[in-house]
C-alpha positions in Angstrom: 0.0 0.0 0.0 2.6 2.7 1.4 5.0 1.3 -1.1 2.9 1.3 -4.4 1.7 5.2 -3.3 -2.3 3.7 -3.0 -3.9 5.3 -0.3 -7.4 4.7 -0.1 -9.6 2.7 -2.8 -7.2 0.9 -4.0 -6.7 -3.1 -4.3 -6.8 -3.8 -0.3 -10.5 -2.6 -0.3 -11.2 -4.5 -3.4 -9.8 -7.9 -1.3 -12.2 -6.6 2.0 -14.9 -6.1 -0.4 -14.5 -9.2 -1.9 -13.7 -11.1 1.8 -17.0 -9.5 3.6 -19.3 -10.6 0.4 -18.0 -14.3 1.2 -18.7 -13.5 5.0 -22.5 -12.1 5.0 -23.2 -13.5 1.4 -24.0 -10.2 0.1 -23.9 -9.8 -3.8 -22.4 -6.5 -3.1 -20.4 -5.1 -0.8 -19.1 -1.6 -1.5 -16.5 -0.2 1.5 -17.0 3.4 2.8 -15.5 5.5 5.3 -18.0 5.0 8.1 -21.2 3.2 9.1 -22.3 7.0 9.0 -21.6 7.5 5.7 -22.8 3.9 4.9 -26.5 5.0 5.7 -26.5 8.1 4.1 -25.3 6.9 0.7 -27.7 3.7 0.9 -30.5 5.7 1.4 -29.8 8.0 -1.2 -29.0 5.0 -3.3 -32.2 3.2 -2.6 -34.2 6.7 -3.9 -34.9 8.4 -0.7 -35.7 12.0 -2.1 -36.2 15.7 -0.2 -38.8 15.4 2.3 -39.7 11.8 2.3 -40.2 9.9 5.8 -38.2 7.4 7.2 -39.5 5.6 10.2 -36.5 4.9 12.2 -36.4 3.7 16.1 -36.3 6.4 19.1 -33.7 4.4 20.8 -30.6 4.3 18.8 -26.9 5.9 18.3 -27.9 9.4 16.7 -26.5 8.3 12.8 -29.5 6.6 13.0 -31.9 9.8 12.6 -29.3 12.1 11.2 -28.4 9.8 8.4 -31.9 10.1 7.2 -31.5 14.3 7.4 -28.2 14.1 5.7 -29.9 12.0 2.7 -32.8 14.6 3.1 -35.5 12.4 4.4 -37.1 13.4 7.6 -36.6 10.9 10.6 -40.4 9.8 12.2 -39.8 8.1 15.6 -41.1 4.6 16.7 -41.0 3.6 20.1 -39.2 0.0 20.8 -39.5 -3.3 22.2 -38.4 -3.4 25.7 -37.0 -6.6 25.3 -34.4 -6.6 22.2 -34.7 -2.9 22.2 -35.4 -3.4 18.4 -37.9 -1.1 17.0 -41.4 -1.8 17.9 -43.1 -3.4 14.4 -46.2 -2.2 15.8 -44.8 1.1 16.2 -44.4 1.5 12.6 -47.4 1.1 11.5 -48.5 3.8 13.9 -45.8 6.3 12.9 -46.0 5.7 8.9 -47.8 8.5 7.4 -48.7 9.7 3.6 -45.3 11.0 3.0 -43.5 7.6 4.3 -41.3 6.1 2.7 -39.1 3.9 4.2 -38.3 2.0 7.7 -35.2 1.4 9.4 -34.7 -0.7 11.8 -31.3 -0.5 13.9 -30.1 -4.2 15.2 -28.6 -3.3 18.5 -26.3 -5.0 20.6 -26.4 -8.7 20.9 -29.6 -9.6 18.3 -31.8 -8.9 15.4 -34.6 -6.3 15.5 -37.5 -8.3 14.8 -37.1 -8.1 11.6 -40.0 -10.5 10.4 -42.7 -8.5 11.6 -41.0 -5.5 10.1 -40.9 -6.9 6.9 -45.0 -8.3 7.1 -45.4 -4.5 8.4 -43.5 -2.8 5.5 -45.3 -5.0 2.7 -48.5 -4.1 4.1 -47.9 -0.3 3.7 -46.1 -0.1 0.7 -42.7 0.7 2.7 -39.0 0.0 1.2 -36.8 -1.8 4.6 -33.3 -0.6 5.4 -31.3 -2.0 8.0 -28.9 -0.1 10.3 -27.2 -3.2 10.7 -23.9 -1.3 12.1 -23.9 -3.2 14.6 -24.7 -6.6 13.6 -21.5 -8.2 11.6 -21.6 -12.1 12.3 -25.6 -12.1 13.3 -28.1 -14.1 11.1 -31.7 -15.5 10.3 -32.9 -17.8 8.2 -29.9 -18.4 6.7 -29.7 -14.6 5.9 -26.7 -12.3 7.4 -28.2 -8.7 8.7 -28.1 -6.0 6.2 -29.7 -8.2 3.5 -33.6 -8.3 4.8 -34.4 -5.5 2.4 -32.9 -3.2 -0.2 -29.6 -3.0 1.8 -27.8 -2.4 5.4 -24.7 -1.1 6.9 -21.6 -2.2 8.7 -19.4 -0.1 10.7 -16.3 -0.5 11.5 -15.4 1.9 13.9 -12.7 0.7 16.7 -15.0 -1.1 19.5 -17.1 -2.9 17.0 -17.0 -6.8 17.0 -15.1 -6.1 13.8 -12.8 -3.1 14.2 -10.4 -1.2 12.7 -7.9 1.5 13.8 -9.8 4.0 12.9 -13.5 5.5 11.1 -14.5 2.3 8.1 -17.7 1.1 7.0 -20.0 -0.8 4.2 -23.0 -1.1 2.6 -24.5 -4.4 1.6 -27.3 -5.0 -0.8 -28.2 -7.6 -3.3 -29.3 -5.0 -5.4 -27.4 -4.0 -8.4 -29.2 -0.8 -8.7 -28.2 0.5 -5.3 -24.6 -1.1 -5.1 -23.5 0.8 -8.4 -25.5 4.1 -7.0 -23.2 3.6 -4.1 -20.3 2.9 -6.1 -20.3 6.2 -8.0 -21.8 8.2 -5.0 -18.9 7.1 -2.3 -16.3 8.9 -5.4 -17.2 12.0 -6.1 -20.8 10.4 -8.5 -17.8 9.3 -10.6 -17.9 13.2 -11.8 -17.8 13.9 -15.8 -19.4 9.8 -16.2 -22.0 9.7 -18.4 -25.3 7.9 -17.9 -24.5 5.4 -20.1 -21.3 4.5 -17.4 -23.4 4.6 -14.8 -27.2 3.7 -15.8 -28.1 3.8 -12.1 -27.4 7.3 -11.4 -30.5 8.9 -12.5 -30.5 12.4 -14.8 -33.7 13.4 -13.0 -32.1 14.0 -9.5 -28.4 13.9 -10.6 -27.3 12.6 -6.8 -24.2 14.5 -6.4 -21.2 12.3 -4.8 -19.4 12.9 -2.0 -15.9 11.8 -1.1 -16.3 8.4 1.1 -13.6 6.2 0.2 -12.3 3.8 2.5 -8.2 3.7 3.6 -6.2 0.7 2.3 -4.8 0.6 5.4 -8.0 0.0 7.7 -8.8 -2.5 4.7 -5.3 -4.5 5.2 -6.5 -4.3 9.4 -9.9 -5.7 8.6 -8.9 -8.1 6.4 -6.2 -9.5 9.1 -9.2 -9.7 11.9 -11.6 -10.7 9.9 -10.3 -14.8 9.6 -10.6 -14.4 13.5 -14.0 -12.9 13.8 -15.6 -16.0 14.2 -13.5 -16.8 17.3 -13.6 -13.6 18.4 -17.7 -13.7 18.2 -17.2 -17.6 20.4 -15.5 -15.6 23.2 -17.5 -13.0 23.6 -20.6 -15.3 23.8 -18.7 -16.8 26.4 -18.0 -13.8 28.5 -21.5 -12.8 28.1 -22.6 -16.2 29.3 -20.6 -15.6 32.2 -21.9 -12.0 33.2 -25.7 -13.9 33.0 -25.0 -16.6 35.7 -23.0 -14.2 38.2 -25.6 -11.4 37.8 -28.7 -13.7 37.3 -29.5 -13.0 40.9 -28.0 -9.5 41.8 -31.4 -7.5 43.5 -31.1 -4.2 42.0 -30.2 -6.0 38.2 -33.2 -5.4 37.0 -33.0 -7.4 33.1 -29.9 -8.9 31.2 -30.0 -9.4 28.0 -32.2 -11.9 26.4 -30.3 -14.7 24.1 -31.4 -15.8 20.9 -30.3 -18.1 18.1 -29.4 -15.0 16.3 -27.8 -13.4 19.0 -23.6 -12.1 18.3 -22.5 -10.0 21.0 -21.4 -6.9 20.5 -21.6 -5.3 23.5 -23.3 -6.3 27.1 -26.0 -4.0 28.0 -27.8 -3.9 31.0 -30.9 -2.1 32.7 -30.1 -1.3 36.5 -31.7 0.6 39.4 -29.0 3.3 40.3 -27.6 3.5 36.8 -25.7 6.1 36.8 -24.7 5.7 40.7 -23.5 2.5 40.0 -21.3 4.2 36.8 -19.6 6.5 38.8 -18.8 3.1 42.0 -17.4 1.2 39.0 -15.8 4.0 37.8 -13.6 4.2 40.9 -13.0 0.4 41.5 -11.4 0.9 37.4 -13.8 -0.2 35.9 -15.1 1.3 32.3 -18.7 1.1 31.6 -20.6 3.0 28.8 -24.3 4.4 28.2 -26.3 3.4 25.5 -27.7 5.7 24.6 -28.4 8.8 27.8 -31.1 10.7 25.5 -33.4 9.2 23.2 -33.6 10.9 19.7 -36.8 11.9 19.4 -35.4 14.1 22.9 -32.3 15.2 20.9 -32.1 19.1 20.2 -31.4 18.9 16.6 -35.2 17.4 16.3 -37.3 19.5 18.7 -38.7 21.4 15.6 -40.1 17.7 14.9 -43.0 17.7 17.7 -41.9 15.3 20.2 -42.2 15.3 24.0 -41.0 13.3 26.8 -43.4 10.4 27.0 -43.7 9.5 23.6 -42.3 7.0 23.3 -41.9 4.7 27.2 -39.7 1.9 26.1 -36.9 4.0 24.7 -36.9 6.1 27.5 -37.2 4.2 30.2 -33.8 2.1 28.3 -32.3 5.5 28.4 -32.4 5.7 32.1 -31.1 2.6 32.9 -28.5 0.8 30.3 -25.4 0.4 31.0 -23.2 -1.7 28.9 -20.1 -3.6 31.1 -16.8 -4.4 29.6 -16.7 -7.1 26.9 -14.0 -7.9 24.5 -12.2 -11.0 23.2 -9.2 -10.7 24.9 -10.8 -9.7 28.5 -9.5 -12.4 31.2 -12.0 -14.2 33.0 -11.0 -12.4 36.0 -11.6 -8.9 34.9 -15.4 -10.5 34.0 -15.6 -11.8 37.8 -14.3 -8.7 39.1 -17.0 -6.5 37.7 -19.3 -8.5 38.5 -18.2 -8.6 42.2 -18.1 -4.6 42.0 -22.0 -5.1 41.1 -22.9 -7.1 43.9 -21.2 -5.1 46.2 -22.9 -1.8 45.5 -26.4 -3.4 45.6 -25.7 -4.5 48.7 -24.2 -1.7 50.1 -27.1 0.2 49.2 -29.9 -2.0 51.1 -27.4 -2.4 53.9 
């Protein structure tokens, strides 16, 4: 890479391309420079036009809702299941309005958004499915990996994720030829000066501007290196998750784990607490790094106030916003780290009733 003088979009993200389309079985896989960037340019790809609705889930990391914006759509909230935390199929069909277009569910965590009923739900209403499957590298239904449900998802692969690399990275997956060559020209530039006949998916109507979102070589040669480990990687974190769940099974004060499913990969381990943020700041000082998912839901998030919302809208997202908390899990964490948070845990609960 460094030698031959080939930066970014060069042959080592032709190889990761190539290497992640094997992985999820995705037709296409067209490497980006962020999940962020992934969304935006699959929307656009998949004909999301200036003021079209995207239903997308309250609980969620903000790319979720601003993606949509950037692509200009306008984000309409949905509240979520309080188990999965996956967007309420329900929910959708009460948010969906004349102007919807599209739904989005986000798979979070350790599983799948229930992505069946979103699919019966988005039939029934005429809706076109993308996933915010950021998260979800490795999970899979039906013999289908995330991302490939409906016209297309996401990967990221920012540092912490079950994938990572040493810096911002992401993808879009579709089986769609359509919206992986829309993608393909929009990630550099629109391929600027092509004609239509180069590029028969850009359309002449809406011209879809490009944008510069090439991926580094280099993150593609660190992905490519990690990636023949993933699978082991994904073992041992099922592991230590199965080991947070027996020690904290009984914990008073724990008040739900998370809930394991065939499809389940974990990304990271999220908890709801009493205390939440008490119990933060205990860990905190015993060394121990813990992280909120997510402190403010979006349809609560300044940059959408002129959008109508209020506290209360939407109870399941909210109430997971008071009380996640997501504990340290990685491949390489030793067993004694695991036991040691837990034992922090236990001790504050009991400190508190004592």
């Amino acid at each position: 890479m460094i030698e031959n003088g080939k930066y970014s979009h060069g042959r080592k993200v032709a190889e990761l391309e190539a290497a992640l389309a094997a992985y999820t079985g995705a037709k296409f896989v067209i490497g980006v420079n962020s999940g962020t960037d992934a969304l935006v340019l699959l929307l656009r790809a998949a004909g999301l036009r200036s003021g079209e609705e995207v239903v997308v889930p309250a609980f969620s990391f903000g790319a979720t809702a601003t993606s949509v914006v950037l692509a200009g759509g306008t984000p309409v909230f949905a509240d979520i299941e309080p188990d999965g935390y996956g967007i309420d199929p329900a929910a959708v069909a009460d948010a969906a309005g004349e102007r919807t277009r599209f739904v989005m569910p986000t798979h979070l965590f350790s599983q799948l958004a229930d992505i069946d009923r979103v699919l019966d739900v988005a039939r029934r209403l005429g809706l076109t499915v993308v996933e915010d499957s950021a998260e979800a590298i490795g999970m899979r239904h039906r013999g289908a990996h995330a991302g490939l449900f409906g016209a297309g998802g996401v990967l990221s692969f920012f540092p912490t994720k079950t994938l990572g690399a040493l810096g911002d990275a992401g993808a879009v997956l579709t089986d769609d030829p359509r919206i992986a060559g829309t993608v393909d020209a929009l990630r550099h530039h629109g391929r600027f000066g092509a004609t239509i006949a180069d590029f028969p998916a850009i359309s002449t109507e809406t011209g879809l501007p490009g944008v510069n979102s090439k991926m580094d070589d280099i993150q593609a040669a660190v992905l490519l290196a990690k990636l023949t480990g993933l699978d082991d990687d994904i073992t041992r974190r099922a592991e230590l998750a199965s080991r947070y769940t027996e020690a904290l099974s009984d914990v008073a004060g724990v008040r739900k784990l998370p809930v394991v499913r065939p499809d389940s990969v974990f990304y990271v381990y999220v908890v709801e607490v009493d205390s939440r943020d008490d119990l933060a700041a205990h860990l905190a000082a015993k060394g121990v790094q813990t992280e909120v998912y997510y402190p403010t839901p979006l349809h609560l998030q300044p940059c959408f106030t002129g959008l109508g919302y209020r506290k209360g809208d939407f109870p399941n997202a909210e109430n997971a916003c008071r009380h996640t908390l997501a504990l340290p899990l990685y491949p390489d964490m030793p067993v004694a780290d695991c036991d040691r948070v837990c034992d922090s845990i236990r001790d504050f609960f009991q400190g508190r009733r004592g």
